[in-house]
Structure formats: structure tokens, C-alpha cells
C-alpha positions in Angstrom: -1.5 -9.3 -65.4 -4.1 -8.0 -67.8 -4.1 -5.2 -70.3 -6.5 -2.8 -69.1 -8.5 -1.4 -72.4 -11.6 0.6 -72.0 -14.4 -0.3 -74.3 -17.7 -1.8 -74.6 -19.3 -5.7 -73.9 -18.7 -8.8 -76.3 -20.3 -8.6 -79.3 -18.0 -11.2 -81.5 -15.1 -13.0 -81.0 -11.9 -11.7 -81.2 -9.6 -12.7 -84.8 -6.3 -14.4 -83.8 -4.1 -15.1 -86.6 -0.4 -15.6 -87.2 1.1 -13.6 -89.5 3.2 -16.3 -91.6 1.6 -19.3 -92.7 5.1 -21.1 -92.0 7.6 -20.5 -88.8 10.6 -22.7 -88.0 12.4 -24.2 -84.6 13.5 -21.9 -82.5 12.7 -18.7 -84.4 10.0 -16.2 -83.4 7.0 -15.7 -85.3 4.1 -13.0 -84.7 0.4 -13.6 -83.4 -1.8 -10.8 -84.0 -5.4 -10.9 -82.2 -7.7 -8.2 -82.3 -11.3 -7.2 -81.0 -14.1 -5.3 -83.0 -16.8 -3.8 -80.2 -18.9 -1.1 -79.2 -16.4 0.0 -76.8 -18.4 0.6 -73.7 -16.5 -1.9 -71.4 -13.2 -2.8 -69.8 -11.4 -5.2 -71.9 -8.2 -7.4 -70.1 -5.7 -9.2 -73.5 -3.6 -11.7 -72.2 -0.5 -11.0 -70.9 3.1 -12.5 -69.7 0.9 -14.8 -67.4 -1.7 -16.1 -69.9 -0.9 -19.7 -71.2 0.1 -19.9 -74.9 1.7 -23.7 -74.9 2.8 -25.3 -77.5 4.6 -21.7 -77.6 6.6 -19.3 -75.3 6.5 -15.8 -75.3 8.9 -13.7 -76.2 7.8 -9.9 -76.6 4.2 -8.3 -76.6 3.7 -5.0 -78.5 0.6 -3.0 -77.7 -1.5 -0.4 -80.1 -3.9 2.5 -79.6 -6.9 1.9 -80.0 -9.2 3.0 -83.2 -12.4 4.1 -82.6 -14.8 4.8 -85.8 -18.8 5.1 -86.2 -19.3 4.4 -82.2 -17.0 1.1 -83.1 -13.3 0.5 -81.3 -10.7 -2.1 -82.9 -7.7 -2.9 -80.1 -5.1 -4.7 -81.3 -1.8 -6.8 -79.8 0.7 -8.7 -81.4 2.4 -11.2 -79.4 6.0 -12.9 -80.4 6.1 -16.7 -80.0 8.3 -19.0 -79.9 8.4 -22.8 -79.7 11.1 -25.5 -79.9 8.3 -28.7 -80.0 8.3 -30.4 -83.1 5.0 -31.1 -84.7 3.7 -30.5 -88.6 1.0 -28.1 -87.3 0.7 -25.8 -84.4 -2.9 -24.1 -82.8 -3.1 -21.4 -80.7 -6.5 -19.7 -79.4 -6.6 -16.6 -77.0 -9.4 -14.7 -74.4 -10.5 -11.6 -73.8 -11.8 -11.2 -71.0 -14.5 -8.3 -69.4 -13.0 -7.0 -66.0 -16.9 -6.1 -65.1 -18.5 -9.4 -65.7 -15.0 -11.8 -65.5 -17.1 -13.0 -69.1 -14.1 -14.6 -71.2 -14.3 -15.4 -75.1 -11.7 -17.4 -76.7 -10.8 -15.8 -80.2 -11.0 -18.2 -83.4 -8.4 -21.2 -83.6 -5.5 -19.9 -86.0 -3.1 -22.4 -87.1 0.7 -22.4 -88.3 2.3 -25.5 -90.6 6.2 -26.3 -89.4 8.7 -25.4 -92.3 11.0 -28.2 -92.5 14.0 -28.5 -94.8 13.1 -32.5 -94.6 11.1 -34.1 -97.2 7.8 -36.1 -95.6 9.4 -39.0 -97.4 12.7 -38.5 -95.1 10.6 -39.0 -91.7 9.1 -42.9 -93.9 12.3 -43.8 -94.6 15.1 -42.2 -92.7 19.1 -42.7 -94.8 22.1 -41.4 -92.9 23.9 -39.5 -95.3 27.8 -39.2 -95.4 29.3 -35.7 -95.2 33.3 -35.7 -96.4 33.5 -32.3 -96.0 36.4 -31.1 -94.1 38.0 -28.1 -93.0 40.8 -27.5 -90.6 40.1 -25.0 -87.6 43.1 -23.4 -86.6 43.2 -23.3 -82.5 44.4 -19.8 -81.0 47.0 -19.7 -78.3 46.1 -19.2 -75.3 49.3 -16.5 -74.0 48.3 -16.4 -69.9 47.3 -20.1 -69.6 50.7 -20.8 -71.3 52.6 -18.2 -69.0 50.4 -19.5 -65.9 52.3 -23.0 -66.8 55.2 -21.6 -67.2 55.1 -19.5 -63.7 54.0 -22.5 -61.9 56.8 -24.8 -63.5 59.2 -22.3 -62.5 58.4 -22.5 -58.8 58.0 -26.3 -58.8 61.4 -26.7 -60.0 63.1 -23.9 -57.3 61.1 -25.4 -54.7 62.1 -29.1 -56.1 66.2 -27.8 -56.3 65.8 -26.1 -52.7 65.2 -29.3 -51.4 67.0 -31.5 -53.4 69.2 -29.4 -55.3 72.3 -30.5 -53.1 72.1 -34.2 -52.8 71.0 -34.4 -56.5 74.4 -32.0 -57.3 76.6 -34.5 -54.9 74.9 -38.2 -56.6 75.9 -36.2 -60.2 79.4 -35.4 -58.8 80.1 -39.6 -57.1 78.5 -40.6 -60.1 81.1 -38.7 -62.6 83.8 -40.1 -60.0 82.8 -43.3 -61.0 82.8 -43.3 -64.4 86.8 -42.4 -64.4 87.5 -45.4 -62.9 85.2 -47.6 -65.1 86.9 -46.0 -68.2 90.2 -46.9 -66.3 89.0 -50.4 -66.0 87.8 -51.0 -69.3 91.1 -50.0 -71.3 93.2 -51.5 -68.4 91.5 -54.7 -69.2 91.9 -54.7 -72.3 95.2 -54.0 -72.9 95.9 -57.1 -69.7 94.8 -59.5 -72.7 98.0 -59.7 -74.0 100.4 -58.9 -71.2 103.8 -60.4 -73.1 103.2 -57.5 -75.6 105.9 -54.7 -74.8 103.5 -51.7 -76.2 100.8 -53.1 -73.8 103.0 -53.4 -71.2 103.7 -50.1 -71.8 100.4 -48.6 -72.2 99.5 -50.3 -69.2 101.8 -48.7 -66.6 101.3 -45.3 -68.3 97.4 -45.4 -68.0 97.9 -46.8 -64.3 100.3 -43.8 -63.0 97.6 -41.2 -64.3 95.2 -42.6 -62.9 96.5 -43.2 -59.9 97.8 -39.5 -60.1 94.4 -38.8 -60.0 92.8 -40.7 -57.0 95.4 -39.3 -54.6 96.7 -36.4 -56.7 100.5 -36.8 -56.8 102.7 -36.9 -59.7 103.2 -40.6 -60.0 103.3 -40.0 -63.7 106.6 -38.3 -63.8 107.4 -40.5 -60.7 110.5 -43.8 -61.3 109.3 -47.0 -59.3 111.6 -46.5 -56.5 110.0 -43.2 -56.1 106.4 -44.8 -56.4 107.3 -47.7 -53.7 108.7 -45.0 -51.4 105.6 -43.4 -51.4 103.1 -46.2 -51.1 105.4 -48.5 -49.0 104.0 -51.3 -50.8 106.4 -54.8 -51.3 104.1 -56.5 -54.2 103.8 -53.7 -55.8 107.3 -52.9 -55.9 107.9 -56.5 -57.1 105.1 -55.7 -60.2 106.1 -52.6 -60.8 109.9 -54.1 -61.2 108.6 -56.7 -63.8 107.2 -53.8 -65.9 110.8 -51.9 -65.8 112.1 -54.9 -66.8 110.1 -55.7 -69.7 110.3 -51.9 -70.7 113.7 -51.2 -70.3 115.6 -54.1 -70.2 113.4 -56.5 -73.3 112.9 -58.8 -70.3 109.0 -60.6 -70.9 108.5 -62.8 -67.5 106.0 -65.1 -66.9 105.1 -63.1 -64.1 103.9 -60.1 -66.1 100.6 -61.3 -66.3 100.4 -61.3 -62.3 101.9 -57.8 -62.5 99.0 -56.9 -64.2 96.8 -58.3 -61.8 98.4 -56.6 -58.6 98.8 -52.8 -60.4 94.7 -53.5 -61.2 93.8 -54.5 -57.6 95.9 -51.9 -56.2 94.1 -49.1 -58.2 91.1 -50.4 -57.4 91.7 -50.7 -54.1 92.7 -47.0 -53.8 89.6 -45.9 -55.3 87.3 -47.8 -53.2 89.3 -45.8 -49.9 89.3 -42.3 -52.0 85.5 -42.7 -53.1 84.9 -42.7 -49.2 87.3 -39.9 -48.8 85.1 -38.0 -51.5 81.8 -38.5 -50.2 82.6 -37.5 -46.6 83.8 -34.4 -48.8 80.6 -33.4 -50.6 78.8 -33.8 -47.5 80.9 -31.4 -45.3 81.2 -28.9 -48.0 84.6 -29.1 -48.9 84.2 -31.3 -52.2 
């Protein structure tokens, strides 16, 4: 829409004009146009409508106008704005008569760009390094972190509800099994040299505890007629009677080294049956 102004016909053009002789990118500068007449007609000054390319409007202000000696001077300043890049800008405006639709362009005024690049930068263009450096600290962000947190939470307690158990019972087998590796390994080792009487020993000590603990009776503190009583086992009666021999009576037999053997694959055989054993109890509860 038009400004509605009452005043008189055309008798000059109207003076545009912008009231720096500079403006830069993106910042507003102000276009003043005004309109000397007789004030006896209707006057429309552009508006938010009007086209003022290369520039955008950002704000119109409007003043009174001033009459003097049968003469009226109206007046509008407009605020401009343009983000095209050029060395020079032009801008000319109407006024138009509502009675007669008559338009008349005000003069051309003209505005120079205000670089803070040299004409010689644009001719020959040089990158130019920048080393400067400074460190931005970053701000913590307290919900997204607690958000994480929250939502880890869950996912584990849903992961536990529905795993939780087997994951417990693989831990617990898994534990079982290392006893009976460690058994293995030092039972091996001290095997190596079976005719040595602190091996021989060592050896029936470390296989009574651990054989204490697969079926969980005090073969420790048990004498081998006690132990083959119990397990109603004839070679290992005979093995366990080479070991008695060699411990109590100085006796090293050839057959030591087979004694070895048989005490080994009877452990070993035990835990293979109470591994079983164990599992069924984990899964029923009772382990």
C-alpha cells in the first residue's frame, strides 16, 4: 500500500538521497526522499510493496508534513538493506498522484560499498595464513549426560533380567573349571620327576584336597585303606599303595610314575561326573 499525503500536483521531482556516502554488507543504511510542491494533491510514497532491489527493506519512518509560503515538503526515510556485492549501488523512487495515477521517479542517488579489501586484493587474490589459536572450553551438558545415564541404567536391568541368570551360572562352571586346571598344572608338574620323595609327596597331598573338593569328603585327613573303602577302586588302591610306600617306607618303584598317571586320570575323571552334577545344580536352583 501507498502513503496517503494530501498536497498539491507535480511540480519537480522528488530528492532521494542516502544519508552515508558508504554502507557495508548486511548492515542497514538510511534513504531519505522527499517532495517540494504546492500541496493541492494526493500524494502515495512507496511503501512495503514498492520494489527497491538491489536492497530490502527494513523499517519506514514517516514525518509531518511542513507547509510554508503556500509550499509543503513531505518527507520519508526508508532503512535498506542489501547482502549483493557490487562497488556501487543506485536506487530511484516514485511518487505517485492518486487523482491522475501520474508517477515521477525522484533523482538517481548512489552509495559506494565499504570494503575492508584493497582493489588490488580482488587483481591478485593471496590466501593468507592465520596461526592464531585459542582454546574454547566446551560446557557440560548435565541432562544429556543424566539422560545417558538413565537410559544405560535400564538397558543393563533389562539386559540382567534376561540374562542375568545364565550369565551368573557360565561365571560360576567357568570358576569350577579353573580349580581343576590349577589342579592340573601343578599336578603335572610336580609328575616330571615322580622318583623324587618331596614330589611324591606333594603330589598325593594336592590330589586328596582336591579330590576333597569335587565330592566334598575329608580324603585329606583320610589313610589309603580309608580312601579305597570309599571309592571301591582296585588300581587305585594299588597307586595309592606305591605312594605309601615311597613315603613311608623310602621305597621308589618303577611303578611310581604309573601311579601318577592313574591318581591324575582318576581326578579327572571325577570332575568330568561332578561338573555334570554341578550344572544340573545351577539350573534347578540348588547350586
Amino acid at each position: 500500500m501507498f502513503i496517503l499525503l494530501t498536497h498539491f500536483g507535480f511540480s519537480q521531482k522528488p530528492k532521494a538521497y542516502f544519508e552515508s556516502d558508504s554502507l557495508s554488507i548486511g548492515k542497514p543504511i538510511a534513504f531519505s526522499l522527499t517532495f517540494l510542491h504546492s500541496g493541492k494533491t494526493d500524494l502515495l510514497f512507496p511503501d512495503s510493496t514498492s520494489n527497491f532491489k538491489p536492497f530490502e527493506l527494513v523499517d519506514i519512518d514517516y514525518f509531518p508534513t511542513k507547509t510554508q509560503g503556500g509550499r509543503s515538503l513531505d518527507s520519508v526515510v526508508y532503512k535498506l538493506i542489501t547482502f549483493k556485492v557490487d562497488t556501487s549501488y543506485s536506487l530511484s523512487l516514485p511518487v505517485q498522484s492518486i487523482r491522475s495515477k501520474t508517477k515521477i521517479f525522484s533523482n538517481i542517488a548512489t552509495v559506494k560499498l565499504k570494503s575492508s579489501l584493497d582493489s588490488q586484493d580482488f587483481k591478485n587474490p593471496i590466501i593468507k595464513k592465520s596461526t592464531g589459536y585459542f582454546d574454547v572450553p566446551l560446557d557440560f551438558n548435565f541432562p544429556k549426560f543424566l539422560y545417558y545415564v538413565v537410559v544405560l541404567l535400564i538397558s543393563v536391568g533389562l539386559f540382567w533380567a534376561l540374562f542375568g541368570k545364565i550369565i551368573y551360572r557360565s561365571i560360576l562352571v567357568w570358576r569350577f573349571n579353573q580349580k581343576q586346571q590349577k589342579f592340573a598344572t601343578a599336578y603335572k608338574k610336580l609328575s616330571k620327576t615322580p622318583k623324587n620323595f618331596k614330589n611324591i609327596e606333594n603330589g598325593l597331598v594336592l590330589w586328596k584336597n582336591h579330590l576333597e573338593w569335587l565330592l566334598k569328603k575329608p580324603y585329606s585327613t583320610m589313610t589309603t585303606s580309608e580312601i579305597t573303602k570309599t571309592l571301591e577302586n582296585e588300581r587305585l588302591d594299588e597307586a595309592l599303595k606305591e605312594f605309601d610306600q615311597a613315603i613311608y617306607g623310602g621305597i621308589l618303584s618303577d611303578h611310581i610314575p604309573f601311579a601318577f598317571n592313574i591318581l591324575f586320570d582318576f581326578a579327572a575323571n571325577t570332575f568330568k561326573n561332578q561338573r555334570k552334577i554341578y550344572k544340573e545344580e545351577l539350573k534347578s536352583g540348588r547350586g
